[in-house]
C-alpha positions, 0 to 999 in steps of 0.5 A, spaced: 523 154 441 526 161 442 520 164 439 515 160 444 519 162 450 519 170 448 511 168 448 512 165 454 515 171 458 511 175 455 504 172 457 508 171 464 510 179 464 502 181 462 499 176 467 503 178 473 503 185 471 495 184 472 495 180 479 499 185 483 496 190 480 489 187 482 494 185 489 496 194 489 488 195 489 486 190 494 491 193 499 487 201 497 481 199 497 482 196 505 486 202 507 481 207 506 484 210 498 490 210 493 493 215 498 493 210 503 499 206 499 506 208 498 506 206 491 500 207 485 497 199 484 500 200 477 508 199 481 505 193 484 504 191 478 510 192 474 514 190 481 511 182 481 512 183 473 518 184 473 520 179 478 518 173 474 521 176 468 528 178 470 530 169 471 527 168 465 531 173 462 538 171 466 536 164 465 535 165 457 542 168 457 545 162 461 542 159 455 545 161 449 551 161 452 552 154 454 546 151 450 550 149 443 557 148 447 553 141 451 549 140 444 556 140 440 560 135 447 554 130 446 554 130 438 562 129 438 562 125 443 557 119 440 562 118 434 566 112 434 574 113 436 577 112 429 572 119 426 574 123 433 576 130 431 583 130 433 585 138 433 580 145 432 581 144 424 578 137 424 573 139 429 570 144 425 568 139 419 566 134 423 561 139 427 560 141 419 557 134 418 554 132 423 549 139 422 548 137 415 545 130 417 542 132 422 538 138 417 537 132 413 542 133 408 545 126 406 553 127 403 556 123 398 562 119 401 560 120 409 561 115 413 555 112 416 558 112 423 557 119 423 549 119 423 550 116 430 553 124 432 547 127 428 542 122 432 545 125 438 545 132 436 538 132 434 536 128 442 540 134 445 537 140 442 530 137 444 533 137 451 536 143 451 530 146 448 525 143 452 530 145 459 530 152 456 522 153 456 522 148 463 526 151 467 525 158 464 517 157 467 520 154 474 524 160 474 518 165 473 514 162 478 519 162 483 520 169 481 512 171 481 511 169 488 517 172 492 515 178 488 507 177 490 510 176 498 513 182 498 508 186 496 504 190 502 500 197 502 507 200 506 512 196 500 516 201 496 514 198 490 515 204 486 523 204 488 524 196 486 521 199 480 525 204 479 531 200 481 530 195 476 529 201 470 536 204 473 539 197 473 536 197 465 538 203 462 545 202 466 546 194 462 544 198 455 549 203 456 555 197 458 553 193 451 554 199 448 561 200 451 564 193 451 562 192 445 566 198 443 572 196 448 572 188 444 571 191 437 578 196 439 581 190 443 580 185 438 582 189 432 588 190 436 591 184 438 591 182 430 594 188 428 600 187 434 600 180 431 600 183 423 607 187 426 609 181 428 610 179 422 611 185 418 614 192 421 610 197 422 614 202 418 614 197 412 606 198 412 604 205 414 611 209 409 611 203 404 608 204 396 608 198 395 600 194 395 601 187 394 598 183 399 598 176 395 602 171 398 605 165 394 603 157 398 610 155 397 617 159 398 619 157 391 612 161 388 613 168 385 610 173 390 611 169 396 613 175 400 608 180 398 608 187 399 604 191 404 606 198 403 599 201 405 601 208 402 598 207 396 590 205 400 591 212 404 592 215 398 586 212 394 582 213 400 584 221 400 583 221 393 577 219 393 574 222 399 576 230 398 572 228 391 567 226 395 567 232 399 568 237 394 561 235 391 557 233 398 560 239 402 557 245 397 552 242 395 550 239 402 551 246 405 547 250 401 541 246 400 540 247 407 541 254 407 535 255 402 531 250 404 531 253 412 531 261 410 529 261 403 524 255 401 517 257 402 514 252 407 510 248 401 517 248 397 521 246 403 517 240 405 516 236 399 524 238 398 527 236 404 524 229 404 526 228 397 533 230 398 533 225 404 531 220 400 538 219 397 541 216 404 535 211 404 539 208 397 543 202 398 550 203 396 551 198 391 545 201 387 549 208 388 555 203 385 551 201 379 550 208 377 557 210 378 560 203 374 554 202 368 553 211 368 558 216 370 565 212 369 563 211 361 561 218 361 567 221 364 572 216 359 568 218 353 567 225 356 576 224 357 576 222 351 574 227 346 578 232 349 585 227 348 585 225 356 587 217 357 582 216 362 581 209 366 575 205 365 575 205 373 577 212 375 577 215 381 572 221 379 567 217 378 567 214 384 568 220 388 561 224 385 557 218 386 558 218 393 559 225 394 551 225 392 550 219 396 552 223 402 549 230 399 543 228 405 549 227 411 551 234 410 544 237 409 540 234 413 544 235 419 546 243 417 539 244 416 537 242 423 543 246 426 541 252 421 533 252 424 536 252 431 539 259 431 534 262 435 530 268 431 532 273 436 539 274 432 536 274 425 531 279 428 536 283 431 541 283 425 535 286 420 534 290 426 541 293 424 539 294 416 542 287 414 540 285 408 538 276 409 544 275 405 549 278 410 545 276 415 546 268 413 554 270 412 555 274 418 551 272 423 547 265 422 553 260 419 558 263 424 553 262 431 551 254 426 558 253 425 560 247 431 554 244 428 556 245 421 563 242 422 559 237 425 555 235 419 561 235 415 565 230 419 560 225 419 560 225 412 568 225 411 567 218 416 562 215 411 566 217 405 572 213 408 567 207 410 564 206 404 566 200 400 561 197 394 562 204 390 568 204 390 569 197 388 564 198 383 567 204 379 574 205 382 577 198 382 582 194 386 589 197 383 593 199 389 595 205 385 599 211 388 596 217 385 593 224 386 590 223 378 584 221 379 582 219 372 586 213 374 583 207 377 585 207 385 583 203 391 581 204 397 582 201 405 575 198 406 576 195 399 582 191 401 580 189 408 573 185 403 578 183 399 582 181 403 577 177 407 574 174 401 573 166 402 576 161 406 582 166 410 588 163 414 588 167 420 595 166 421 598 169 415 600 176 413 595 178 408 589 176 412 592 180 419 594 185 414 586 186 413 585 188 421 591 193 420 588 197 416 582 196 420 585 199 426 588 204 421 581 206 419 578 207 426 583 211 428 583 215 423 575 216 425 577 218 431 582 223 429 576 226 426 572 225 432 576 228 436 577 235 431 570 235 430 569 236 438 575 241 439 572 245 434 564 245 438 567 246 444 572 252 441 566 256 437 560 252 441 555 259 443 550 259 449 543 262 448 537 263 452 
């Protein structure tokens, strides 16, 4: 049904579009010209289309908020007093099975009083449906014909239009905002409740990881240990190897391709380097765990080092080429963009290209630059599957990195892993970290904009 109400609105925005477009010609043909109008015919058009469209678009979000709750009341609602959900938990299990029956799926050991929930279910999600598309069309046609009265060879059709793309653009950019805001509200209040539970200087100086608790009191591990040391310095680790790899060779991949490469060299070479980034990571995690890790162990190994089958150098040089593309794209962009009066005047000067490229183009590139390398410095934060895959899960505090580390976004997935009880300490602990990691998203946000703006240059 979803698919026919977007068709719906479709074809009612096309089918006024044409009619007040038609209406807008009318009215210059009967004044004498398109010059006689306020408006083009194509703004009368796109007012009456977007007067028919805009409650059919109002009324589709009512819907998605209210449909499924009604849906759900009613399907609860038809079971018999003695299958009625008495808490959240019950709740959802009961819901669970109504929906399986309803698809079709008949479950062993359920009652039979429960096909009269599914029954319902499946009569209101008609209704429902069939109410969206109803009063979807209703809606349009009350909507078409304000917006054909109001039209006239006098009417600002142009200002309603514009008006409406304004309002547009605006509730694009509050999506983008709130949803930011409720992703940082939400990950805060499970971390304040996660201190509640543990002291925060237990989790920000402790080096102690062991998030497992026990069920009952009398288990070994029922305390746990949340000591997030060791995760930052796994991340750390892993991220200045990362960097080591991606930075130099990121940097000066750009430099050749955007002042030494030949034009044929460089377009066959910047699409095949951009490649990297289009590689999913787990692809990346599969080289580094079936690949580089026996390598670097059997390599260790000749020499007499004791190298853990998961270790995080492995994991660090497969993710600093996966990000070879963050930093080389973008230093390549930044780098074309010095304007060639410098590099023309500084030949000018006698200064070699070498010279050039150190004095004069990498300085005058260098907010974007930094830029490039602090994008790369979040990916490599934010990666998950690579180090999963060739780094392990072990909560080590350690700066070797032919020892097997962790790092946060691992431990977040694995505490997230399975059924989870929100209202413990070791799935809160997850949102904790999270909170920890966007915040250290945002330092780096925050150092890459303070050096743009101390070193940003204006050319003409």
């Amino acid at each position: 049904m979803m698919l026919i109400y977007i068709a719906a609105m479709l074809l009612v925005a096309a089918g006024a579009y044409v009619t007040g477009r038609q209406k807008g010609a009318s009215f210059a043909i009967a004044g004498g010209g398109v010059a006689r109008l306020h408006s083009l015919p194509s703004y009368h058009g796109g007012y009456v289309a977007l007067a028919a469209v805009a409650p059919m678009l109002v009324w589709l979000i009512v819907w998605l908020m209210v449909a499924h709750r009604i849906v759900d009341a009613q399907a609860i609602a038809a079971l018999p007093p003695g299958l009625k959900p008495t808490d959240e938990l019950t709740y959802g299990a009961r819901l669970r099975e109504i929906y399986q029956i309803a698809s079709g799926i008949r479950m062993e050991g359920v009652d039979p009083a429960i096909s009269a929930g599914a029954d319902m279910l499946n009569f209101w999600r008609t209704v429902t449906d069939w109410s969206l598309l109803v009063v979807g069309l209703a809606l349009a046609i009350l909507g078409f014909y304000w917006g054909a009265r109001q039209l006239s060879a006098e009417f600002r059709a142009r200002n309603g239009v514009e008006r409406w793309v304004t309002w547009m653009l605006v509730a694009c950019a509050s999506v983008a905002v709130l949803t930011t805001v409720g992703i940082v509200f939400s990950v805060l209040f499970e971390t304040l409740r996660f201190f509640s539970k543990v002291p925060w200087y237990e989790f920000l100086f402790g080096t102690q990881w062991s998030p497992q608790t026990a069920i009952r009191s009398d288990q070994v591990g029922s305390s746990g240990a949340f000591g997030a040391v060791p995760l930052f310095a796994g991340t750390t680790l892993i991220m200045l190897i990362a960097m080591l790899v991606a930075g130099p060779v990121g940097l000066f991949a750009a430099i050749y391709m955007a002042e030494y490469a030949s034009p044929k060299v460089r377009a066959v070479a910047k699409p095949i380097l951009e490649v990297l980034a289009g590689v999913p990571t787990v692809v990346f995690g599969f080289f580094a765990a079936l690949t580089v890790a026996p390598f670097i162990r059997s390599t260790g190994e000749y020499f007499g080092l004791n190298v853990a089958s998961e270790s995080a150098l492995a994991a660090g040089l497969v993710m600093g080429v996966m990000i070879i593309p963050f930093v080389s794209s973008l230093s390549d962009d930044v780098i074309n963009a010095v304007p060639q009066s410098l590099r023309d005047g500084s030949y000018g000067m006698g200064a070699t290209k070498s010279e050039t490229i150190k004095r004069v183009i990498l300085p005058a590139a260098l907010p974007g630059i930094v830029s490039a390398f602090m994008l790369a410095i979040s990916r490599a934060v934010g990666e998950t599957m690579i180090v999963v895959m060739a780094a392990g899960l072990a909560g080590n505090l350690t700066f070797n990195p032919l020892e097997a580390v962790t790092t946060v976004t691992v431990q977040i997935k694995t505490l997230l892993v399975g059924d989870q009880e929100f209202d413990s300490a070791k799935t809160l602990s997850a949102f904790a970290l999270g909170f920890v990691l966007f915040f250290f998203t945002l330092v780096l946000n925050f150092i890459a904009l303070r050096i743009v703006q101390k070193y940003r240059e204006q050319y003409d």
